[in-house]
C-alpha positions as CSV (number, residue, x, y, z in Angstrom):
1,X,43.2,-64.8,9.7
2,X,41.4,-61.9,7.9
3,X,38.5,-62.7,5.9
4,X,37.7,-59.7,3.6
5,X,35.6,-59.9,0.0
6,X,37.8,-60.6,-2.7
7,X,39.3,-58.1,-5.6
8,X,39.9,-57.6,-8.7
9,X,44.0,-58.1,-8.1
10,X,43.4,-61.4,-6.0
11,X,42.5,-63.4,-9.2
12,X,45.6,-64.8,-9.7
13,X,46.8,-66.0,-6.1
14,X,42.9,-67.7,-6.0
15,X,43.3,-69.7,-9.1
16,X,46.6,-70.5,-8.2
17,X,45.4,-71.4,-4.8
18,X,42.7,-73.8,-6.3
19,X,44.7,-75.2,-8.7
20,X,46.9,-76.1,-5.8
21,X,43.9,-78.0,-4.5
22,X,42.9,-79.1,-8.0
23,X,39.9,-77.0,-8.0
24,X,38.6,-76.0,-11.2
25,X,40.1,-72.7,-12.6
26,X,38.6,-72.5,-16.3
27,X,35.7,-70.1,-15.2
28,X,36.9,-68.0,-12.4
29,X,37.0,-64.6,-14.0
30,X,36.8,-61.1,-12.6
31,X,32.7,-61.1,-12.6
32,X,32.9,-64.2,-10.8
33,X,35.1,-62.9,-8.0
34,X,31.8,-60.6,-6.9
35,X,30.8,-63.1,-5.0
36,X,33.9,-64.5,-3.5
37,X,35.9,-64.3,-0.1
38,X,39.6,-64.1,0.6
39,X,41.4,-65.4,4.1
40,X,44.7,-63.8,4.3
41,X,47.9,-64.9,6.5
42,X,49.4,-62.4,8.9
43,X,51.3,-61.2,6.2
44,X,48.8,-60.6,3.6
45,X,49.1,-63.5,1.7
46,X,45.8,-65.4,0.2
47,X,45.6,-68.6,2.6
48,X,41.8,-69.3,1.4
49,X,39.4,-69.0,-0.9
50,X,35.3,-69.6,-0.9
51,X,32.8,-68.1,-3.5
52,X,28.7,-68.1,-4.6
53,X,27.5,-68.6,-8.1
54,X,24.2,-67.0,-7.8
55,X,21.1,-68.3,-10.0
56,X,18.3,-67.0,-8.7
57,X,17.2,-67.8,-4.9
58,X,20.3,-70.8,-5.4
59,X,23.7,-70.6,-5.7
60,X,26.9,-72.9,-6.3
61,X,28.8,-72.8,-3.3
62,X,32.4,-72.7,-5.4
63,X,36.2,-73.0,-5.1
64,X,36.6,-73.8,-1.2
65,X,39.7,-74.3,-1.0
66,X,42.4,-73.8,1.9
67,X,46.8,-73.5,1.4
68,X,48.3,-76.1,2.9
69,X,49.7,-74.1,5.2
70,X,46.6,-73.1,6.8
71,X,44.9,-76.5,6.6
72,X,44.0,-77.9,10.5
73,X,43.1,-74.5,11.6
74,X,39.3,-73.9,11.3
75,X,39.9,-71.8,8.5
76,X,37.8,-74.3,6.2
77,X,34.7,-74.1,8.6
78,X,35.2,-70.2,8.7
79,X,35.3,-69.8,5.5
80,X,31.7,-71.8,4.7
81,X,30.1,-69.6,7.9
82,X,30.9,-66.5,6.3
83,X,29.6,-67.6,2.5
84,X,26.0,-69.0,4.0
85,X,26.1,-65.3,5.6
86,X,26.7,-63.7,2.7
87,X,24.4,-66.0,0.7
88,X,21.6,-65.3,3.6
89,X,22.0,-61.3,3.6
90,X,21.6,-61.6,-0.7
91,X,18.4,-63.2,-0.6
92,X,19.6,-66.9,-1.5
93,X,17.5,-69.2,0.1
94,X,19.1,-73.1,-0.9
95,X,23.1,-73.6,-1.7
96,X,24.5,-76.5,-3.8
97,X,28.0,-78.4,-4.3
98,X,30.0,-80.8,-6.2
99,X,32.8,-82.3,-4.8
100,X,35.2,-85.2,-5.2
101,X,36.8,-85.0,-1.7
102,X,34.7,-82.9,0.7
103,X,31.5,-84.6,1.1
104,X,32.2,-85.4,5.0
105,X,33.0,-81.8,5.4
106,X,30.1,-80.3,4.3
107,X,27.3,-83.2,5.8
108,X,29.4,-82.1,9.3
109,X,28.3,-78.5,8.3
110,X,24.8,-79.6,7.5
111,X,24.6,-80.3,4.0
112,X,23.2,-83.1,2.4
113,X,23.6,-85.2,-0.3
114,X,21.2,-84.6,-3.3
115,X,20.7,-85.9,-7.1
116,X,22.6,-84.0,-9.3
117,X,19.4,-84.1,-11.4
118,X,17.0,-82.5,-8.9
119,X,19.2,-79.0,-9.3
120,X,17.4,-76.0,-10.3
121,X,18.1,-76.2,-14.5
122,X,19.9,-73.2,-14.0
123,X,22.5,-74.9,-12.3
124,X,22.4,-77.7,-14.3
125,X,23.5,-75.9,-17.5
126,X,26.3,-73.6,-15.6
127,X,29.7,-74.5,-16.3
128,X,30.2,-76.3,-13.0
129,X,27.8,-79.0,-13.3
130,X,28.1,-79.1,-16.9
131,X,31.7,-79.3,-18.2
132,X,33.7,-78.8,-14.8
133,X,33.0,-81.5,-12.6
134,X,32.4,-85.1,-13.2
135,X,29.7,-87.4,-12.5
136,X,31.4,-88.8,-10.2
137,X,31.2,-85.4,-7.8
138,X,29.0,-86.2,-5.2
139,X,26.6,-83.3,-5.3
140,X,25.4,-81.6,-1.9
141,X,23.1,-78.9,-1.2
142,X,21.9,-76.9,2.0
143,X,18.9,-74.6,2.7
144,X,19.7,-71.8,4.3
């Protein structure tokens, strides 16, 4: 698998690879996608997706999401390594989550599960934790 930074021509095959996963898709946009990795296949194809939402010294931790295909393969925990990087090397200091299904996966990875309330506000009032995810999400953060 190649991980590589994403462009502007992969935003179609990531929100069809999170809708797949039923990942949000309403606010992945171009300016988004600054922030975001690609895993290809052997053949070129997007296999995985992971992005940052930056605000400040945090950041969302957005749209992990792996094909079927590629699921059982590490790709998941490869994937997260190279997004705390990449959130290390541009100064962010403290990552947060929702998720519905991935809590396990990201307390194995060191993450920890927080109130949704004690967010920076910033992250509070983006889409994500706003309009996107329910209250249900369990919400999970990690300082880097």
């Amino acid at each position: 698998m190649n991980i590589r930074a994403a462009r502007s021509e992969d935003l179609d095959a990531i929100k069809a690879l999170l809708a797949q996963n039923e990942l949000p898709v309403a606010d992945i946009n171009l300016a988004l996608l600054v922030d975001f990795l690609v895993a290809e296949d052997v053949d070129g194809k997007i296999v995985g997706s992971v992005g940052l939402e930056r605000f400040g010294r945090s950041a969302l931790l957005r749209s992990l999401a792996v094909s079927s295909t590629a699921r059982g393969s590490g790709l998941g925990r490869s994937l997260t390594a190279h997004v705390e990087r990449t959130a290390r090397s541009r100064g962010i200091s403290e990552l947060w989550l929702l998720t519905k299904t991935a809590a396990d996966f990201f307390r194995r990875s060191g993450y920890v599960v927080a109130n949704r309330n004690t967010a920076p506000g910033e992250l509070q009032a983006s889409t994500q934790f706003s309009l996107l995810c329910p209250a249900t999400a369990v919400c999970i953060k990690k300082a880097l």
